[in-house]
C-alpha positions in Angstrom: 86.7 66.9 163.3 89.5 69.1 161.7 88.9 71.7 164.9 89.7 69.2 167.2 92.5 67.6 165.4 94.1 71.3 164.8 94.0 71.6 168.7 95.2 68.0 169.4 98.6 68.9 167.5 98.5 72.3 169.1 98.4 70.9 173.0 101.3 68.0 171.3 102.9 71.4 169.7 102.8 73.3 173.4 103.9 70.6 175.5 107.3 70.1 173.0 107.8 73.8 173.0 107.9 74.0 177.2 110.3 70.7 177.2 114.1 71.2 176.8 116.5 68.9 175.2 118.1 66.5 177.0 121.5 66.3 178.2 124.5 65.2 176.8 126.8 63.9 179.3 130.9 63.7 178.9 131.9 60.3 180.6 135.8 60.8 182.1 137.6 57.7 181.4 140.9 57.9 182.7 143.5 55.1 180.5 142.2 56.6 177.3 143.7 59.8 176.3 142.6 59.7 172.6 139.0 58.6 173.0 135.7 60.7 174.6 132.7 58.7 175.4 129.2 61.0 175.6 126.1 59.9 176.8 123.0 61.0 175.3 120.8 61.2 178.2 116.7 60.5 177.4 116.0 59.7 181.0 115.2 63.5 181.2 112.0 63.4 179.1 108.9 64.4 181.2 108.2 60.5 181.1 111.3 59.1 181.6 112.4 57.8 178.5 114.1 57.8 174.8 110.1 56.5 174.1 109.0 60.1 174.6 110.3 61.1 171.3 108.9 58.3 169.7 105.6 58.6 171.3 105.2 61.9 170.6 105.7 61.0 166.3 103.6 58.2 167.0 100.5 60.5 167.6 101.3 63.3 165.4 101.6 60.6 162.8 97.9 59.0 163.3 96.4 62.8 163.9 98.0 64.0 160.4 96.5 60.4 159.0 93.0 60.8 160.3 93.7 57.6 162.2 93.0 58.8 165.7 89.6 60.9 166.3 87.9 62.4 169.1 87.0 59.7 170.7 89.4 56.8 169.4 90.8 54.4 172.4 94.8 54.4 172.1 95.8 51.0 172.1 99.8 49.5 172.2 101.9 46.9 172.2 104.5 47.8 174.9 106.9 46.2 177.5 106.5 49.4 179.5 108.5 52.8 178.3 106.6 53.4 175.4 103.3 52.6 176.8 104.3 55.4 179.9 105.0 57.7 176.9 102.0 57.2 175.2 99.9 57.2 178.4 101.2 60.8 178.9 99.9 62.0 175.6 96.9 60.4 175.4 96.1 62.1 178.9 97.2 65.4 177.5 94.3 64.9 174.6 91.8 63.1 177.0 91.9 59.8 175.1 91.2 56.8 177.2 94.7 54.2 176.7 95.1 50.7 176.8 98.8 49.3 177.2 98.5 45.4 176.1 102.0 44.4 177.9 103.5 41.1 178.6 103.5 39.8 181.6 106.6 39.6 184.0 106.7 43.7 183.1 108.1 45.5 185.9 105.6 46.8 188.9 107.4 50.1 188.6 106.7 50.6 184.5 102.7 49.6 185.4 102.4 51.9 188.2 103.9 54.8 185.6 101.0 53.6 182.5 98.6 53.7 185.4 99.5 57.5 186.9 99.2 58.9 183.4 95.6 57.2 183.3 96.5 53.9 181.3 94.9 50.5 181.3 97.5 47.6 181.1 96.3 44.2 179.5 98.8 41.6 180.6 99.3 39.1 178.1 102.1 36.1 177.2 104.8 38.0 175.8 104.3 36.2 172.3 100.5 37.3 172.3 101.0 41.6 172.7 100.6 41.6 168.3 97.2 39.9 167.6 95.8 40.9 171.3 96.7 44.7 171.1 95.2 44.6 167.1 92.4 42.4 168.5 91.2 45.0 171.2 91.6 47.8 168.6 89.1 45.9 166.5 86.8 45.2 169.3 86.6 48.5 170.4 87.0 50.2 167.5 90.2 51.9 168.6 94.0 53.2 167.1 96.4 50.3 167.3 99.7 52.2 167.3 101.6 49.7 166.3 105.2 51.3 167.6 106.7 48.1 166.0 105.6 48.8 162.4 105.5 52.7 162.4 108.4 53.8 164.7 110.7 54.0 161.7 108.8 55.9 159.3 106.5 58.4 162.3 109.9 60.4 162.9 111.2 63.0 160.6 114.7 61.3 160.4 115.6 64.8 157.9 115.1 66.8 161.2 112.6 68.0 163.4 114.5 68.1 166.3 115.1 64.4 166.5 117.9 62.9 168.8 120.4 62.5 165.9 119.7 66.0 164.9 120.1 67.0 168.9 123.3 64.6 169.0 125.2 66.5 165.9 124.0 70.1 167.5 125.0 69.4 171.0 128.6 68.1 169.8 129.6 70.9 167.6 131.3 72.8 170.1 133.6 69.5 171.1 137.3 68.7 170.3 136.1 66.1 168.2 132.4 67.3 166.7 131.9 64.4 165.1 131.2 61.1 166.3 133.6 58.1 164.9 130.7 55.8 166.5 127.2 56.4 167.9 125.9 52.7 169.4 122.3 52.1 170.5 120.1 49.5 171.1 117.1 48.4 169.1 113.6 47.7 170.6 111.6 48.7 167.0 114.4 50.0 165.3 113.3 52.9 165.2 115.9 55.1 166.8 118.5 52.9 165.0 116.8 53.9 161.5 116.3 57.6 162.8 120.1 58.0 163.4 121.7 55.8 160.3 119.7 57.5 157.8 120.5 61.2 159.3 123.8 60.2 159.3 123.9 59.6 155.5 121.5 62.3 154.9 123.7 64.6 156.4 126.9 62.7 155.1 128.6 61.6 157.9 131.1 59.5 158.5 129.8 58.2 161.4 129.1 54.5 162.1 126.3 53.1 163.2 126.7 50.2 165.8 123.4 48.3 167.5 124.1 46.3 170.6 121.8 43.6 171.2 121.1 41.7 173.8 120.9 38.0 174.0 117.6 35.7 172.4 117.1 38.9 170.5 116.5 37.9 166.8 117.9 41.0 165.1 121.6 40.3 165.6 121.3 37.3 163.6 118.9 38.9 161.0 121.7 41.3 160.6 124.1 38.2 159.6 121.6 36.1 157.9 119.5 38.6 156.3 116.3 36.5 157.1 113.6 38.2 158.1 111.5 35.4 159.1 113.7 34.6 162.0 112.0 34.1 166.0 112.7 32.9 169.2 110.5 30.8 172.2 112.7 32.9 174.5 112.1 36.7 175.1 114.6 39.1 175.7 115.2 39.8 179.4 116.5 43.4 178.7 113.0 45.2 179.0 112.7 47.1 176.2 115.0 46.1 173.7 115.7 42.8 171.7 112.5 40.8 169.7 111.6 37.3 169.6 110.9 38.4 165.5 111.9 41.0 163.3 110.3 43.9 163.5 109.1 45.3 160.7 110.8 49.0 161.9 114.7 47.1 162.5 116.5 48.3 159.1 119.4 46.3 158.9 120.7 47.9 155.8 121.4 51.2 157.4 123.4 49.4 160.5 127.6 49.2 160.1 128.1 46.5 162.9 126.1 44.7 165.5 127.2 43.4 168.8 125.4 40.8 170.9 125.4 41.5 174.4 125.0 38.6 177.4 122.5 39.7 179.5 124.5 39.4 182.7 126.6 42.0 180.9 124.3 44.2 181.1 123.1 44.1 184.3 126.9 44.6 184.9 127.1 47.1 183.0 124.7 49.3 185.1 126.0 48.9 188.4 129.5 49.5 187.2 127.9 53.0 186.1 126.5 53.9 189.2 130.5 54.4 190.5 130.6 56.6 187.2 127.6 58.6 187.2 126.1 58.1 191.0 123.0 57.5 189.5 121.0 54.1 188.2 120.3 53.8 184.9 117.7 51.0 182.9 119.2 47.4 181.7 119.3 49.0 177.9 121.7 51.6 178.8 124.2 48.8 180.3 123.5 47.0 176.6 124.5 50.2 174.9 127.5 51.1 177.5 129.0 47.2 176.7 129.2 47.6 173.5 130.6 50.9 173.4 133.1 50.0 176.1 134.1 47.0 173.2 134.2 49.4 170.7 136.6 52.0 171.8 138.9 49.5 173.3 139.4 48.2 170.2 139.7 52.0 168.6 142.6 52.6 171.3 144.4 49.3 170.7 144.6 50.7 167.4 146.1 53.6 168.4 143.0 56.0 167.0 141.4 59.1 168.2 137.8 59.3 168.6 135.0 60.5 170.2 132.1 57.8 170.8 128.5 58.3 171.7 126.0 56.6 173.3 122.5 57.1 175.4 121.4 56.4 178.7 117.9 55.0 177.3 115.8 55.5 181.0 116.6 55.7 184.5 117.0 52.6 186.9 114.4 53.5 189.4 112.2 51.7 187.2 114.5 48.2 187.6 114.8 48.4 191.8 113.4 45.1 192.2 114.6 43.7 189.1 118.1 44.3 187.8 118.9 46.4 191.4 117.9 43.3 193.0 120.2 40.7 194.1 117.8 37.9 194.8 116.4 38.4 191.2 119.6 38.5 189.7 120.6 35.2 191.4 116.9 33.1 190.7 117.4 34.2 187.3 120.7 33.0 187.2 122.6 36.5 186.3 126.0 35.9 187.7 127.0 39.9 186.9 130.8 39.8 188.8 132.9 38.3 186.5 131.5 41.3 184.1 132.0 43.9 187.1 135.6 42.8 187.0 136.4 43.3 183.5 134.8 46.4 183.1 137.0 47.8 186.6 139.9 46.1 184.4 138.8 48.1 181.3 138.8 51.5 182.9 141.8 51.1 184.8 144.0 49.7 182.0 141.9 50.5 178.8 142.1 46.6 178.4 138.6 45.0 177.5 139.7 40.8 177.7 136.7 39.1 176.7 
């Protein structure tokens, strides 16, 4: 068993070594003189996401624990990104991979699970928990449980982690050192990964997580209570829980920002002018925030340089957030947001 554990983590250990890091990308934004904005961006991960990283601790972490074996079924709870990620590593080690995923998940995210391999088991997006642990049982599988393990799987001291990456790949800027890095929370795991490097490394950089709306995690960051939920899911795939996640670490967090989902969407498509490229719903999350934050850092006349990610790529969301008829039957009016943000660029102004 130790034999083919030892060569699990080596064909995990080779596949790292022939990936490069992603990109960090310098967004121009003309009416601030004082202020940079980078993106950090994870679309460039063989699979196509910021879940890469997180998949790839997710299965070093149940190899070094004995939890996954030679023949163990890999079974997640996923809305889609992580479950691609996993997929691609389980099919690296020849481990068959069950995705239990909500339904309503986009036909692009299910045709990535199933290329690398994966099974998806569509469930009611309240029922992905007790039906992922239920088929682990039944099958006597590994449960990955991204939503418990994502914040303590990755080596937040190092390792080659994204804040580590993020300090490294900044050095050499006018301003090294982020005043803010803002990012979205789907476990909390990347939010948890960067706040605590941050002090570990003592930093003075704040951490801000933009969330999007009938998420519970904004208001456990106000309240405190952990036992908060919603009916409603969050219709940013990806990010924002109906519950607290057992990963979201409020403590480490200096500011949270609740994001309208049309804002968003908004968000994205005014980036495509930026960047001629589509990027996923999250990044728009992320970008609105951001956008908030560094008007306000200019209004007070600061300098600053601000960071940010670009979470996965948009050619995931063509018939979804790309789409005008599903914007307008979900009822996303996204032009009064357009507007503002072509306001915000041009004038540095962000009128809410």
């Amino acid at each position: 068993m130790n034999d083919w554990i030892n060569q699990a983590i080596a064909k995990i250990e080779a596949d790292f070594k022939r990936s490069a890091d992603t990109h960090l990308l310098k967004v121009d934004l003309p009416a601030f003189d004082n202020i940079s904005l980078y993106l950090k961006d994870e679309s460039t991960h063989p699979t196509g996401s910021l879940k890469h990283r997180l998949a790839r601790s997710l299965f070093l972490y149940g190899l070094c624990n004995g939890q996954i074996k030679q023949d163990s079924t890999i079974i997640e709870s996923s809305s889609g990104s992580t479950a691609i990620s996993e997929a691609y590593f389980a099919q690296l080690l020849n481990l068959p991979f069950i995705a239990v995923v909500p339904l309503g998940t986009s036909k692009e995210k299910i045709d990535k699970i199933t290329f690398y391999d994966g099974r998806c088991h569509f469930v009611e997006p309240r029922d992905i928990y007790a039906e992922a642990a239920r088929l682990a049982q039944e099958l006597g599988g590994h449960y990955m449980d991204q939503f418990t393990y994502a914040e303590r799987a990755t080596d937040w001291r190092g390792n080659n982690n994204i804040a580590e990456s993020i300090y490294t790949q900044m050095s050499l800027e006018p301003m090294p050192t982020p005043a803010w890095i803002i990012t979205s929370a789907g476990t909390g795991g990347t939010s948890a990964t960067i706040g605590r490097f941050i002090r570990y490394k003592c930093h003075p950089t704040k951490l801000c997580v933009a969330d999007p709306e009938h998420s519970v995690f904004y208001d456990c960051f106000v309240t405190g209570d952990r036992s908060l939920t919603s009916s409603v899911s969050s219709k940013v795939e990806g990010i924002g829980r109906p519950r607290v996640e057992p990963s979201f670490l409020p403590s480490i967090i200096d500011r949270m920002i609740k994001v309208p989902d049309a804002a968003s969407y908004a968000t994205i498509h005014f980036l495509e002018k930026l960047l001629n490229r589509r990027c996923g719903g999250s990044t728009g999350t992320n970008l609105y925030a951001a956008f908030q934050i560094i008007s306000e850092l200019n209004a007070a006349g600061e300098q600053a340089s601000i960071l940010s990610m670009i979470c996965d790529g948009g050619e995931r969301y063509l018939d979804t957030y790309y789409n005008p008829v599903w914007l307008e039957k979900n009822g996303f009016d996204i032009q009064p947001y357009i507007d503002q943000l072509e306001n915000f660029y041009a004038t540095g102004v962000f009128n809410t």
